[in-house]
OpenMM code with the backbone's topology and positions (N, CA, C; nanometers):
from openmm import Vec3, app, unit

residues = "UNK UNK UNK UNK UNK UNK UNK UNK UNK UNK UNK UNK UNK UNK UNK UNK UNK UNK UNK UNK UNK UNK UNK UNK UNK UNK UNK UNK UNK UNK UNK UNK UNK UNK UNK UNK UNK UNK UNK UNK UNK UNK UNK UNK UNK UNK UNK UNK UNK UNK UNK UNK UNK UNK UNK".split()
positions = [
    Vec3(-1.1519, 1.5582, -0.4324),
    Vec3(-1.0658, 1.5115, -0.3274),
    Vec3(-0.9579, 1.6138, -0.2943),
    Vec3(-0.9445, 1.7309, -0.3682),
    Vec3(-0.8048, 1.8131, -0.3739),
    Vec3(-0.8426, 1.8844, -0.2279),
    Vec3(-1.0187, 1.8791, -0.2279),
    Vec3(-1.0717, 2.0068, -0.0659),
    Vec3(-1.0375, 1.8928, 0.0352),
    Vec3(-0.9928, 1.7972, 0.0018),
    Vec3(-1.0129, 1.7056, 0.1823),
    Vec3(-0.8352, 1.7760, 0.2609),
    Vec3(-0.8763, 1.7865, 0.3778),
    Vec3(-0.7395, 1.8165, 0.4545),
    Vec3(-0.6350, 1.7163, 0.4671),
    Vec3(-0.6658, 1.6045, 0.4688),
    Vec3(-0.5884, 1.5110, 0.5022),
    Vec3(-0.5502, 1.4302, 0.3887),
    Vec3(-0.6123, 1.4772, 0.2439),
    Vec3(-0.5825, 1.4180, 0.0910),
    Vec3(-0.4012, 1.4915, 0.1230),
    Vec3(-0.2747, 1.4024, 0.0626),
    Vec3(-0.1714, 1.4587, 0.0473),
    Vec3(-0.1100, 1.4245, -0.1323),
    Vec3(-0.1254, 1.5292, -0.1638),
    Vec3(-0.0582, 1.5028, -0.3478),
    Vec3(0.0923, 1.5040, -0.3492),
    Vec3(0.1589, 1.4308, -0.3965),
    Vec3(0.3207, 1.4135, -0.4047),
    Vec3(0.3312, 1.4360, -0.5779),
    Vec3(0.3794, 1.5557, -0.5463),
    Vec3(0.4124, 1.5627, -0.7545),
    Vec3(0.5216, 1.5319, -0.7778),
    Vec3(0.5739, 1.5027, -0.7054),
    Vec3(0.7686, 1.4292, -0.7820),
    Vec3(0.7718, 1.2558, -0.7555),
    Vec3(0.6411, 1.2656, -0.7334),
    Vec3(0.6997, 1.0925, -0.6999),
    Vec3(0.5925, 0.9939, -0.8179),
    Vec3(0.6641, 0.9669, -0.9267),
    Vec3(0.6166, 0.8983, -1.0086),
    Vec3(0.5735, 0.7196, -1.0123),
    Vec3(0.4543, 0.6710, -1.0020),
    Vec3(0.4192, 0.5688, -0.9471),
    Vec3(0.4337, 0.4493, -1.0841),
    Vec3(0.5676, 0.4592, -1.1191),
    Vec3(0.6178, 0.3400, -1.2402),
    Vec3(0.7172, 0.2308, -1.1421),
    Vec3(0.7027, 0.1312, -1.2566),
    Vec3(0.7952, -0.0036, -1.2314),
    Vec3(0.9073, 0.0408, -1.1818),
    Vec3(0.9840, 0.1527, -1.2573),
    Vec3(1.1266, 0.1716, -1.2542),
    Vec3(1.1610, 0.2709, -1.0707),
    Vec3(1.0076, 0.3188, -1.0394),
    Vec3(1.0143, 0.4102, -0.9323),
    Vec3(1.0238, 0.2976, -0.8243),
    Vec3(0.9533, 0.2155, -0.8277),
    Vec3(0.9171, 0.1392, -0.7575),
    Vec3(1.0334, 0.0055, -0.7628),
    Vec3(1.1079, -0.0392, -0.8685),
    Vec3(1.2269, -0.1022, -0.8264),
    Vec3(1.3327, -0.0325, -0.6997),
    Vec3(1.3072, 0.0753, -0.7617),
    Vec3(1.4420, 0.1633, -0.7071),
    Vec3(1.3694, 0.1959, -0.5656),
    Vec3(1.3045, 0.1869, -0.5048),
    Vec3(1.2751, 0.2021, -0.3623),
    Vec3(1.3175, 0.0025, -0.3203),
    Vec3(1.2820, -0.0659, -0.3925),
    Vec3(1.3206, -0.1697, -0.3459),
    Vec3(1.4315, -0.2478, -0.3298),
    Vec3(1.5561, -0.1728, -0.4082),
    Vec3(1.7264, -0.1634, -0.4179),
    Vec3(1.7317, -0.1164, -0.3118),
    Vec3(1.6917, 0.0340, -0.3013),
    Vec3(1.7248, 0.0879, -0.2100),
    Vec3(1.7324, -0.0410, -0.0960),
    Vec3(1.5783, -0.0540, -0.0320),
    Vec3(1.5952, -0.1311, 0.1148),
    Vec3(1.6818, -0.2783, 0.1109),
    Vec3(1.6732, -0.3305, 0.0170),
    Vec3(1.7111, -0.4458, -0.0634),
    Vec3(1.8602, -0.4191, 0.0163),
    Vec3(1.9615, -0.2843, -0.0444),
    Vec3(2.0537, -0.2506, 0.0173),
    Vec3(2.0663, -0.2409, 0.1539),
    Vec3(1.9775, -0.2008, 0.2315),
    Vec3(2.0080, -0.1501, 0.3832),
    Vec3(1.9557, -0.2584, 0.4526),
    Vec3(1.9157, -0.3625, 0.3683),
    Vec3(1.9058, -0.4669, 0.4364),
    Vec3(1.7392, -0.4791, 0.5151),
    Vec3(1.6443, -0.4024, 0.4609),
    Vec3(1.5359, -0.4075, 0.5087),
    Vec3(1.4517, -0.4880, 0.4708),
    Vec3(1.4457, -0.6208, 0.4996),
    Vec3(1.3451, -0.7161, 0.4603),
    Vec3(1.2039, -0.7214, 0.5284),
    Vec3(1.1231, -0.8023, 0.4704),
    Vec3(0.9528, -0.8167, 0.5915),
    Vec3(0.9066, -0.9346, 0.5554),
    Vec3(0.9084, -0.9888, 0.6409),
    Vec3(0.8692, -1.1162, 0.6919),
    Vec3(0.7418, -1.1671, 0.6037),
    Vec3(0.7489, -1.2042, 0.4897),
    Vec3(0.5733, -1.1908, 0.4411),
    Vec3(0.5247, -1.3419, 0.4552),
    Vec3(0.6025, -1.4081, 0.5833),
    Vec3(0.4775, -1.5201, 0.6480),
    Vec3(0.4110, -1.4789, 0.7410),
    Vec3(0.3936, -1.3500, 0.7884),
    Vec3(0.3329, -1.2644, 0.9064),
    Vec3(0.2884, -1.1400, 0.8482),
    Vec3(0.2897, -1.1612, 0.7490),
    Vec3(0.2082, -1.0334, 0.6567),
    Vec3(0.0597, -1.0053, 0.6839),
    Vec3(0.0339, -0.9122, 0.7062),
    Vec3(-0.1170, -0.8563, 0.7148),
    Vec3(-0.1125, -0.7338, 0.6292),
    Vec3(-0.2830, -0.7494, 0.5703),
    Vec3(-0.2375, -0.6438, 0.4393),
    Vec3(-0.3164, -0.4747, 0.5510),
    Vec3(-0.3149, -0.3887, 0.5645),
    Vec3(-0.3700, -0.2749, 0.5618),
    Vec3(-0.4572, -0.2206, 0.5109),
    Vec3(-0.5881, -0.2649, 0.5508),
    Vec3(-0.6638, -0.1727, 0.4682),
    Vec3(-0.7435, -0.0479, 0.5064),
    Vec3(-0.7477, 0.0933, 0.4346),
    Vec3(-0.7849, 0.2344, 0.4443),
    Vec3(-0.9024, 0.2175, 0.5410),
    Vec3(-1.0070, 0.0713, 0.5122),
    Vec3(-1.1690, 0.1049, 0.5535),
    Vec3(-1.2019, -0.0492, 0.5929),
    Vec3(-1.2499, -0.0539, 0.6895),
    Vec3(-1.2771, -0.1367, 0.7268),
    Vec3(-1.3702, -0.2617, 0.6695),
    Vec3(-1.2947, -0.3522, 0.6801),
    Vec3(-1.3978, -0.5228, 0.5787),
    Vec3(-1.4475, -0.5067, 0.6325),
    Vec3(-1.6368, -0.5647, 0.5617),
    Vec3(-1.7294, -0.6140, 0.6255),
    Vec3(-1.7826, -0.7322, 0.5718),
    Vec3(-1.7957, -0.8708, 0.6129),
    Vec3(-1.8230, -0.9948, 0.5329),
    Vec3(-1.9553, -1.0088, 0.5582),
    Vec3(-2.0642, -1.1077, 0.5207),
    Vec3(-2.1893, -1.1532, 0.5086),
    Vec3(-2.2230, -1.2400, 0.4575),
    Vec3(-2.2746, -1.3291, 0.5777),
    Vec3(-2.3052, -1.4719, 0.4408),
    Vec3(-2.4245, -1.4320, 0.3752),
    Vec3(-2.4363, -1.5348, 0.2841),
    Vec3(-2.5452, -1.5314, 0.1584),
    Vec3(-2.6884, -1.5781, 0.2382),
    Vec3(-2.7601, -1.4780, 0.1654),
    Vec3(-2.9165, -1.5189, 0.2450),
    Vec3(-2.9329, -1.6437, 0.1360),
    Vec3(-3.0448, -1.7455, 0.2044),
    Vec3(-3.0759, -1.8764, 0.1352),
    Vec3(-3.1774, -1.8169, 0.0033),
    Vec3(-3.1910, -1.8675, -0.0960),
    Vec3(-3.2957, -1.8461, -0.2071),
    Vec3(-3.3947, -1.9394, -0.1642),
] * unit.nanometer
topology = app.Topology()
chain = topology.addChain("A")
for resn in residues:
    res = topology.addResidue(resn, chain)
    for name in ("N", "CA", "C"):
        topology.addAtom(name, app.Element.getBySymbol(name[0]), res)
């Protein structure tokens, strides 16, 4: 994945509890909330569902 162009590596940004509180103080502080009764999640690739063939 390191040859893809559009792969981006972040080496200072450590993906722990304590990294991840502290981005959420942060907005927590500036007052940045999100609505998560209108939440939609994002996903990279597109779902594909299928019902079950009969046995």
């Amino acid at each position: 994945m390191a040859g893809n162009p559009n792969a981006v590596f972040l080496t200072d940004v450590q993906p722990t509890a304590t990294s991840i509180g502290e981005l959420a103080f942060t907005a927590y502080q500036r007052q940045q909330f999100q609505d998560v009764a209108y939440y939609e999640p994002f996903y990279l690739k597109e779902v594909y569902t299928t019902t079950p063939k009969s046995a």
